[in-house]
SEVEXRO-666147 format. One record per residue: residue in three letters; x, y, z of N, C-alpha, C in turn. Coordinates in steps of 0.02 Angstrom, whole numbers. Layout:
BEGIN
+-----+--------+--------+--------+--------+--------+--------+--------+--------+--------+
|   r |    npx |    npy |    npz |   capx |   capy |   capz |    cpx |    cpy |    cpz |
+-----+--------+--------+--------+--------+--------+--------+--------+--------+--------+
| ALA |      X |      Y |      Z |      X |      Y |      Z |      X |      Y |      Z |
...
+-----+--------+--------+--------+--------+--------+--------+--------+--------+--------+
***
This chain:
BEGIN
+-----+--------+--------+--------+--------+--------+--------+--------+--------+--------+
|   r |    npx |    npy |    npz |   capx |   capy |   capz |    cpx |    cpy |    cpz |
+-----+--------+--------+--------+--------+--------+--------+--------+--------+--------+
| UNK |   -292 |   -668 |    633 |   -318 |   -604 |    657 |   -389 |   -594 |    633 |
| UNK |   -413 |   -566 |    673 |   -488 |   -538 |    627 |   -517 |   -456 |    646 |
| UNK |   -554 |   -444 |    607 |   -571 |   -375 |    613 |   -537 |   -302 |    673 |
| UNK |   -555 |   -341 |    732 |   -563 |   -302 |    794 |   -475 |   -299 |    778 |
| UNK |   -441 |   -341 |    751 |   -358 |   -340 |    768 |   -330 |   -287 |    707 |
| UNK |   -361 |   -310 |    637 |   -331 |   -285 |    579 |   -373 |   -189 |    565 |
| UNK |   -419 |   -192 |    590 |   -446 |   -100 |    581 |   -437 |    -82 |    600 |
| UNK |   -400 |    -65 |    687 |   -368 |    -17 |    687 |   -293 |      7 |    626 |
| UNK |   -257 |    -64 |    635 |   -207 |    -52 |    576 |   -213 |      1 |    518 |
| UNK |   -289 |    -25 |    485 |   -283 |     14 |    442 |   -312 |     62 |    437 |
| UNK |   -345 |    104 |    496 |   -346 |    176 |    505 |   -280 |    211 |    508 |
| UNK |   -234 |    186 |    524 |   -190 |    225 |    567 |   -147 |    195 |    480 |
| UNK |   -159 |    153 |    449 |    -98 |    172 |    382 |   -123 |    214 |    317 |
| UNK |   -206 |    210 |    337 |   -235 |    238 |    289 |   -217 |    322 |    296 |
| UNK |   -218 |    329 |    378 |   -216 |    419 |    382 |   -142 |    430 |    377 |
| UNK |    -74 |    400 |    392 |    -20 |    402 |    365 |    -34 |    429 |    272 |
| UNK |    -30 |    385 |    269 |    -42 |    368 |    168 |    -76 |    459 |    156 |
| UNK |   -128 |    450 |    182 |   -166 |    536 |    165 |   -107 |    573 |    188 |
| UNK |    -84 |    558 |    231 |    -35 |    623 |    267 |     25 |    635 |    211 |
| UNK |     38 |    592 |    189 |    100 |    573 |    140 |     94 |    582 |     78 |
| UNK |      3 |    565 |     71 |      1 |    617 |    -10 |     11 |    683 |    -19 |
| UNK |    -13 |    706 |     39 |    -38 |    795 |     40 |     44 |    822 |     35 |
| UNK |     95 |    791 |     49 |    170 |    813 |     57 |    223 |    790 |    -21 |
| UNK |    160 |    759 |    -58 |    195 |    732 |   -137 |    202 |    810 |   -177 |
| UNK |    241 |    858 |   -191 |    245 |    901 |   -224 |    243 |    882 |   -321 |
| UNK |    198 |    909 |   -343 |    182 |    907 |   -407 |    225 |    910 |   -455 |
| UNK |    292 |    946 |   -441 |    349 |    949 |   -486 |    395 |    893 |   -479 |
| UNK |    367 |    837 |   -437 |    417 |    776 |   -440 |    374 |    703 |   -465 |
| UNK |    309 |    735 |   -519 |    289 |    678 |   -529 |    315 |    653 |   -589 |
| UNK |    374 |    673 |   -616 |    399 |    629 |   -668 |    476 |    612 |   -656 |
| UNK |    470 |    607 |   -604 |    566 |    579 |   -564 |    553 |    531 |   -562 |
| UNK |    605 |    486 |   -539 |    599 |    398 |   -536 |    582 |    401 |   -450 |
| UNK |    575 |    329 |   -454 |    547 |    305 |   -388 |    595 |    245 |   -373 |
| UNK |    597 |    194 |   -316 |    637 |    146 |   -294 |    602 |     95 |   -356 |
| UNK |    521 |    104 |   -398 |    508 |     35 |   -406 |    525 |     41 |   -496 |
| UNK |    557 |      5 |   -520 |    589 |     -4 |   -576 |    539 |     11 |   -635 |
| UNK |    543 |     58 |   -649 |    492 |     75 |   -723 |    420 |    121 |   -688 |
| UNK |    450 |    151 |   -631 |    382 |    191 |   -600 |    414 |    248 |   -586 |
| UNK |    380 |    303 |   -632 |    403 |    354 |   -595 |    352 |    378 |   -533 |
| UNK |    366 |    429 |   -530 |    330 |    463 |   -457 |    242 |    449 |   -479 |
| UNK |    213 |    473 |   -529 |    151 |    488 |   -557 |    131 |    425 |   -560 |
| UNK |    169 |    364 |   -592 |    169 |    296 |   -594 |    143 |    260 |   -544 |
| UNK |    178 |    267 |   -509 |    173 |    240 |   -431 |    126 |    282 |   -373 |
| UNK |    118 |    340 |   -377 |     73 |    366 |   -349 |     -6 |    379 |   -375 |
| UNK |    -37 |    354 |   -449 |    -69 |    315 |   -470 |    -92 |    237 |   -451 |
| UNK |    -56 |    200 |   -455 |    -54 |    124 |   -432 |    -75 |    126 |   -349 |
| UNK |    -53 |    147 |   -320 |    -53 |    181 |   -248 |   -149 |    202 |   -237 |
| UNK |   -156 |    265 |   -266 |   -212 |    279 |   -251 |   -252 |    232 |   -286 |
| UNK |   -260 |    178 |   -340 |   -325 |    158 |   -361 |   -323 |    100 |   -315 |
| UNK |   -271 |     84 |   -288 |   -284 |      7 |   -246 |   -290 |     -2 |   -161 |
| UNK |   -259 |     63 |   -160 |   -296 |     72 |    -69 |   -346 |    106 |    -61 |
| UNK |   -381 |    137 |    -92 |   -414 |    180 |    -88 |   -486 |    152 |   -125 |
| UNK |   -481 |    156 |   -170 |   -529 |    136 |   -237 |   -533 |     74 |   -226 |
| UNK |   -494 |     25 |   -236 |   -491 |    -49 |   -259 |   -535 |    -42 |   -168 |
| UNK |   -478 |    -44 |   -108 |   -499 |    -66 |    -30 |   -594 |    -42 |    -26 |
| UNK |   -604 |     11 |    -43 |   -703 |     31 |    -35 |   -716 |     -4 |    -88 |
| UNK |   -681 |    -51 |   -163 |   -741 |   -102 |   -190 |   -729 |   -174 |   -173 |
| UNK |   -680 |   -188 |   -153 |   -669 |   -253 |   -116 |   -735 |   -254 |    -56 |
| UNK |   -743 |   -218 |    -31 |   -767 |   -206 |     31 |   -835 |   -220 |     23 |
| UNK |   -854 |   -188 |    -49 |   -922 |   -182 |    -62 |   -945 |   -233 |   -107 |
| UNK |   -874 |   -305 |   -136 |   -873 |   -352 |   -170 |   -914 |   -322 |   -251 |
| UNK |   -879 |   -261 |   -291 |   -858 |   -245 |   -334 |   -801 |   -245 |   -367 |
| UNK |   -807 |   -245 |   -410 |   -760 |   -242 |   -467 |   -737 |   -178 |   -500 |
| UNK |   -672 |   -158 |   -501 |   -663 |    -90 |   -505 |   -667 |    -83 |   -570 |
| UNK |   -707 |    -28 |   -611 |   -723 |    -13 |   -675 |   -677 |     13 |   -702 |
| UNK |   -659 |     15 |   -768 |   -608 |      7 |   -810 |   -600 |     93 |   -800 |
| UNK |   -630 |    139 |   -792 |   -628 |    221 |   -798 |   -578 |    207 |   -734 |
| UNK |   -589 |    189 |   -673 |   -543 |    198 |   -631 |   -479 |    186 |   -645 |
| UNK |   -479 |    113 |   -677 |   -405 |     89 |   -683 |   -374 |    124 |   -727 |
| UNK |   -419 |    164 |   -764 |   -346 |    189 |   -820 |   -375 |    278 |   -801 |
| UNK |   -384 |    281 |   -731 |   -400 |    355 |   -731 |   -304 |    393 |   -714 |
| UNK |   -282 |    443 |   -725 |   -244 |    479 |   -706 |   -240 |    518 |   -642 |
| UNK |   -235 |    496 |   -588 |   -267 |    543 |   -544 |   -222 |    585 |   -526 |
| UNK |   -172 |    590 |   -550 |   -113 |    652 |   -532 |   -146 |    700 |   -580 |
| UNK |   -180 |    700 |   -621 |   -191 |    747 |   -682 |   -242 |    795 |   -627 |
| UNK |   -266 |    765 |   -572 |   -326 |    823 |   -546 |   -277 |    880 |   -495 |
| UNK |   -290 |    935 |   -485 |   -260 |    958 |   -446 |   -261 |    940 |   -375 |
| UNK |   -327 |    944 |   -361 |   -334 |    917 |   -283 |   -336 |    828 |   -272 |
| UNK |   -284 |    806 |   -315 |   -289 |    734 |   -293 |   -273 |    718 |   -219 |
| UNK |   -236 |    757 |   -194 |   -220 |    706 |   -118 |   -272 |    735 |    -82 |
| UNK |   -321 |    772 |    -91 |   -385 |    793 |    -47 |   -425 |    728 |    -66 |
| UNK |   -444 |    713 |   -129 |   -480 |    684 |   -148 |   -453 |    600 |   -147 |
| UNK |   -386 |    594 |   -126 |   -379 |    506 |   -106 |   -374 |    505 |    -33 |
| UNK |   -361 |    580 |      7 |   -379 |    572 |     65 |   -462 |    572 |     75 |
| UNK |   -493 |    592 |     46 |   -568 |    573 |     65 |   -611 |    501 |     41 |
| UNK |   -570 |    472 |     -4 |   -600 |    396 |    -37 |   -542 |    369 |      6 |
| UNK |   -514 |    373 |     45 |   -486 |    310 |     85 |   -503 |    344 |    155 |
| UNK |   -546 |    388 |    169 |   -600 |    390 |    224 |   -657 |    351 |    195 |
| UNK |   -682 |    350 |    152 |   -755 |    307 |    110 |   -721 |    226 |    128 |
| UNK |   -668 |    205 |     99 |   -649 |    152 |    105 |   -629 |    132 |    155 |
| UNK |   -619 |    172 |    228 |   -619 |    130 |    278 |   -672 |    139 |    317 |
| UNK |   -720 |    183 |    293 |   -792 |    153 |    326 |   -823 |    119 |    305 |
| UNK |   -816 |     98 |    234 |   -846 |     21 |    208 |   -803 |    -56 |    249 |
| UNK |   -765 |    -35 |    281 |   -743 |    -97 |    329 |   -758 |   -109 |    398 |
| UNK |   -812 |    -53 |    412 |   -836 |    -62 |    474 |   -864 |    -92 |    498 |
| UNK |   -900 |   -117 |    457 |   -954 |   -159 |    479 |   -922 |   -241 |    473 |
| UNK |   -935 |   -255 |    530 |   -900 |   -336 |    568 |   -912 |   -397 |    520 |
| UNK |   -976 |   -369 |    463 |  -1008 |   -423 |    421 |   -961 |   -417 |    347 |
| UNK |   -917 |   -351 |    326 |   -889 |   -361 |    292 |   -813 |   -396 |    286 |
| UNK |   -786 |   -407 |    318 |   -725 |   -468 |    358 |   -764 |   -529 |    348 |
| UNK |   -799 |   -542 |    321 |   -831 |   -642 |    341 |   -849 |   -640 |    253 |
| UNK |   -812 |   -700 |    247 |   -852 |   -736 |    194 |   -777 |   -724 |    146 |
| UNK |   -768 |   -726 |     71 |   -738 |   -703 |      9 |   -741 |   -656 |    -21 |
| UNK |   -703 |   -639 |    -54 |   -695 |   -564 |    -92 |   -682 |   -605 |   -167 |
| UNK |   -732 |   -581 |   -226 |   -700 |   -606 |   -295 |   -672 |   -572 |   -318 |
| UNK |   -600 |   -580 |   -357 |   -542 |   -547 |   -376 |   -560 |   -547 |   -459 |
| UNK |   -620 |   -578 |   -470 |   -621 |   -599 |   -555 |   -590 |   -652 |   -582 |
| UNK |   -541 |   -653 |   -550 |   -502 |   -713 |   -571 |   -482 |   -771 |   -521 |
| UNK |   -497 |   -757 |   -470 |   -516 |   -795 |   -398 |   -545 |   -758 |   -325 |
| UNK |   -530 |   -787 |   -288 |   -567 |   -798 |   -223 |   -553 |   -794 |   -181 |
| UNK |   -526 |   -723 |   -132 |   -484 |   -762 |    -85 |   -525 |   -707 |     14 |
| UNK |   -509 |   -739 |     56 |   -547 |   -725 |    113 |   -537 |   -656 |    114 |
| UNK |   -591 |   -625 |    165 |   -591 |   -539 |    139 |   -538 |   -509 |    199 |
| UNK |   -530 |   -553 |    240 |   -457 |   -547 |    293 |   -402 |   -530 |    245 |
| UNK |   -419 |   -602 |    226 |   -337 |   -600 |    192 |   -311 |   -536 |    121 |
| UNK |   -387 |   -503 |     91 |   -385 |   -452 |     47 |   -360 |   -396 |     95 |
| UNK |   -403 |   -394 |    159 |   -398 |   -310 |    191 |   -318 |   -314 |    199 |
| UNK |   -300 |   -379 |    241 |   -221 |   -358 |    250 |   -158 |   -349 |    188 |
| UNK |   -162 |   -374 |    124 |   -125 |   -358 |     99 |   -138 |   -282 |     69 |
| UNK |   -215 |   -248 |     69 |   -209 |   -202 |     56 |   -187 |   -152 |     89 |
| UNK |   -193 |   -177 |    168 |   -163 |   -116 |    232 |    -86 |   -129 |    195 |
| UNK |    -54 |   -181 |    189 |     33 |   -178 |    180 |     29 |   -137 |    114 |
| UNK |     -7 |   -130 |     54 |     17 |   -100 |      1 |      6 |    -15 |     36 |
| UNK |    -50 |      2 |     82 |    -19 |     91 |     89 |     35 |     82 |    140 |
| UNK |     60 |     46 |    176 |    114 |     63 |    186 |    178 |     49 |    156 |
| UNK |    168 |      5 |    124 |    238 |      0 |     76 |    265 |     40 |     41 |
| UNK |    180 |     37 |    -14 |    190 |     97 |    -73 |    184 |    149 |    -44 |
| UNK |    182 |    168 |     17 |    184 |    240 |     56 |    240 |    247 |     58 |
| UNK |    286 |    219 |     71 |    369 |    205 |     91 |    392 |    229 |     29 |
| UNK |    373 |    196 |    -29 |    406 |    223 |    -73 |    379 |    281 |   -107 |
| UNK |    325 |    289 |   -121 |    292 |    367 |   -114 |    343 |    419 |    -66 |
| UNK |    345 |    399 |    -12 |    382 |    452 |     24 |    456 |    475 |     16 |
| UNK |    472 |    408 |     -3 |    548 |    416 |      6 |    569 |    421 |    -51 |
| UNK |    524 |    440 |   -112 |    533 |    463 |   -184 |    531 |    541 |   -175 |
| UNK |    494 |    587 |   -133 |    471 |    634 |   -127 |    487 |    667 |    -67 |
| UNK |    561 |    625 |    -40 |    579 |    668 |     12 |    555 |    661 |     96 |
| UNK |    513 |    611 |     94 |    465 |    615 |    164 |    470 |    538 |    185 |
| UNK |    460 |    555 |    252 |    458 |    482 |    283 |    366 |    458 |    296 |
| UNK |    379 |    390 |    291 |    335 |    343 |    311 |    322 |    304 |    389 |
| UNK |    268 |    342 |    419 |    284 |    299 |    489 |    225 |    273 |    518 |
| UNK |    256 |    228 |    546 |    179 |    169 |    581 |    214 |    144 |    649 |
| UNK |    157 |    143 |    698 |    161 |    107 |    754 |    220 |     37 |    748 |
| UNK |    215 |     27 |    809 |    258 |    -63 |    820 |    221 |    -92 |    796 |
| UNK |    136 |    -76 |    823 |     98 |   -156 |    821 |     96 |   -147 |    749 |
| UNK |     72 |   -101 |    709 |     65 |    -83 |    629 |    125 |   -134 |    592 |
| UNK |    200 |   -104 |    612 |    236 |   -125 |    572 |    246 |   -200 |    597 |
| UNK |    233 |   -224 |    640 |    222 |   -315 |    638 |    166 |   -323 |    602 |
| UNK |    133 |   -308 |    606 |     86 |   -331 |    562 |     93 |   -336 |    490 |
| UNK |    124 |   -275 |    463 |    147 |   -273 |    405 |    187 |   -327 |    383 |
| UNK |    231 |   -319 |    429 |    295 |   -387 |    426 |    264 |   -463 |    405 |
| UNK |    218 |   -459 |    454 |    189 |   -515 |    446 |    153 |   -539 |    382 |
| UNK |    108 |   -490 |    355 |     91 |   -502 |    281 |    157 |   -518 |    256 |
| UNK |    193 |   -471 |    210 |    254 |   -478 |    204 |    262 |   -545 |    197 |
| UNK |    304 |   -583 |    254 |    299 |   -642 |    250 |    265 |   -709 |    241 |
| UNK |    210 |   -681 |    272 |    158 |   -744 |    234 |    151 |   -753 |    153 |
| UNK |    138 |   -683 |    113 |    116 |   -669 |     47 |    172 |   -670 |      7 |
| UNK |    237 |   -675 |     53 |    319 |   -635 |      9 |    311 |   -691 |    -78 |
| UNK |    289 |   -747 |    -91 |    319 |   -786 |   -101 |    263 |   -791 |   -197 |
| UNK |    211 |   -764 |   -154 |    150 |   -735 |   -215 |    169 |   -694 |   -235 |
| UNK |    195 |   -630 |   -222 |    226 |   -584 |   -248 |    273 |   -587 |   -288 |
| UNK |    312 |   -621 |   -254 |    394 |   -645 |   -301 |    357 |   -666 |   -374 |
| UNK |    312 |   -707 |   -371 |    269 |   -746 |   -451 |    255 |   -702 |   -492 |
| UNK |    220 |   -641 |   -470 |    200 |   -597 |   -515 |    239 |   -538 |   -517 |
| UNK |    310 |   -543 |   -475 |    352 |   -482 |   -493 |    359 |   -429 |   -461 |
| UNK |    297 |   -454 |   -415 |    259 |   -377 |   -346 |    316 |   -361 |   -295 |
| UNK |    380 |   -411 |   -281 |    447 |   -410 |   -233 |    487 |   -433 |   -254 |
| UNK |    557 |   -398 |   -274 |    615 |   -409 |   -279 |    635 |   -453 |   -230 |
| UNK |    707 |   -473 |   -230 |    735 |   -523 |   -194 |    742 |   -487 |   -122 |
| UNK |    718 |   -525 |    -66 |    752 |   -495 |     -4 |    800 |   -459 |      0 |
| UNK |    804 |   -420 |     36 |    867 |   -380 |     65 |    901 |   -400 |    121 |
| UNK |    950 |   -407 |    143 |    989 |   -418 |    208 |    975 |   -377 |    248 |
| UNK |    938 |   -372 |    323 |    962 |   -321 |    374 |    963 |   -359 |    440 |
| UNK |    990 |   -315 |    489 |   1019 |   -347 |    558 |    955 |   -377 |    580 |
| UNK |    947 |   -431 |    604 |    914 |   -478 |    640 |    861 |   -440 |    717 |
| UNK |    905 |   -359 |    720 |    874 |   -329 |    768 |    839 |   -272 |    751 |
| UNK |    824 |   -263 |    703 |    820 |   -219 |    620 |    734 |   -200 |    656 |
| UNK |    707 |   -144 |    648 |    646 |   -120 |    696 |    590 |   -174 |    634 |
| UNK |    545 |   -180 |    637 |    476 |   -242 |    627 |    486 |   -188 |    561 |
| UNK |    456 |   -122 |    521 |    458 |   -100 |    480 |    509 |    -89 |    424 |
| UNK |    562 |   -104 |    461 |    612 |   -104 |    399 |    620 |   -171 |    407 |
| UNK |    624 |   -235 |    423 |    622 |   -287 |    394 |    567 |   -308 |    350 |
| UNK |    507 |   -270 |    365 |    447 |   -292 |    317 |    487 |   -266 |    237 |
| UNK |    513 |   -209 |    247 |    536 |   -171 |    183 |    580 |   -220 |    163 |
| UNK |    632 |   -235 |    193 |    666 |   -294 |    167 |    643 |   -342 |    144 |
| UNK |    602 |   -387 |    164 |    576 |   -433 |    145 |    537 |   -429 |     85 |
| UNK |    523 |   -377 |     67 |    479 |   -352 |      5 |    525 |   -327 |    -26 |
| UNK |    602 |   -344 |    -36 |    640 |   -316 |   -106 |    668 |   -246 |    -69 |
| UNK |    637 |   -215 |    -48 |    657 |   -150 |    -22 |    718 |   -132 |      8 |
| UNK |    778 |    -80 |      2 |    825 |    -87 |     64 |    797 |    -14 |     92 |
| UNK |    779 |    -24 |    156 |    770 |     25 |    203 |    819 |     86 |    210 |
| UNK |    868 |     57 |    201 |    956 |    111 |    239 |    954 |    148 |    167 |
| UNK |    929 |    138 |     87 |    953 |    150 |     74 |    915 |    216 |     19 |
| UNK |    926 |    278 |     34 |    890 |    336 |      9 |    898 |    344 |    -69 |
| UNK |    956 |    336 |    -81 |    965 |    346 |   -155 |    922 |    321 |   -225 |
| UNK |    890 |    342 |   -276 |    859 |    294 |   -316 |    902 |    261 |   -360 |
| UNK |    857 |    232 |   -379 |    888 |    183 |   -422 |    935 |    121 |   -401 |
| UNK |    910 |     82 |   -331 |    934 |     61 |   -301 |    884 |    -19 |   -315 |
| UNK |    904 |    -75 |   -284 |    862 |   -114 |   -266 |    819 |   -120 |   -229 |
| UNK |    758 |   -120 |   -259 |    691 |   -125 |   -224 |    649 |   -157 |   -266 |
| UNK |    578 |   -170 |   -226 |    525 |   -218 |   -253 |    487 |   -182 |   -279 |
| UNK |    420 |   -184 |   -328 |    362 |   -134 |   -318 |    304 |   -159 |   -275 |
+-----+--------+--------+--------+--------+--------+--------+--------+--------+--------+
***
């Protein structure tokens, strides 16, 4: 895929993700979440510094400064104004056709800036999924979105598993819609609302 295929995607998961913060109610940021040792604040932290923050310095082939990574951003009141407006910043730093070409340095490697944008489009929708479905709300994306997703998913499933980022697959029907098999495939069970269940982070 390249640019013209993968930005729309991630307009349309980025304005999901905003839509889905603004609906996180403040009195559930210390409940658990599907991902094992995250509560709500946990995970909706991790969430905003890496689609948002991390996606506009990838973009700009920076390195995210240590104030970000250990910032709190549930501590602000208007956080979901303010990660809905840095993941408007961060998807206009992908506009331009010249930022898709070439490498992105991770610090610790190297890898094509395709292959960065798309796993970062799958983390707001994943970690949107579970953002949402910690907090009561659903997560939703197009067909073409959730193949696409799927598709990371499967290409990356296997990097993840290494560093712990996906639990073991889940089983679902073979006719299972493109978005809940991506969830599956990433540790996730789709069907299943309750926490404390098996899932990936």
């Amino acid at each position: 895929m390249n640019n013209d295929d993968l930005y729309p995607h991630m307009k349309e998961c980025a304005a999901e993700a905003a839509r889905v913060a603004r609906g996180v109610p403040a009195a559930r940021f210390d409940e658990p979440t599907h991902c094992p040792d995250w509560d709500v604040r946990a995970l909706v932290n991790h969430w905003v510094l890496y689609t948002s923050h991390g996606l506009e310095h990838r973009a700009l082939r920076r390195q995210l400064p240590e104030e970000l990574v250990a910032r709190d951003f549930t501590a602000e009141p208007d956080w979901a104004e303010a990660y809905a407006a840095q993941l408007d910043r961060a998807v206009a730093a992908w506009a331009d056709p010249a930022v898709w070409e070439g490498e992105v340095d991770l610090g610790t490697a190297a890898m094509p800036a395709v292959e960065i944008a798309s796993m970062i489009i799958k983390e707001m929708a994943v970690h949107g999924w579970d953002v949402a479905t910690a907090t009561g709300q659903e997560f939703h994306v197009s067909q073409d979105a959730a193949r696409f997703v799927l598709d990371v998913v499967l290409t990356h499933g296997d990097l993840y598993r290494q560093y712990d980022g996906f639990a073991d697959p889940v089983p679902v029907p073979d006719d299972a819609p493109a978005f809940e098999q991506a969830l599956a495939a990433s540790g996730r069970d789709p069907r299943q609302r309750a926490l404390g269940m098996t899932t990936g982070v």
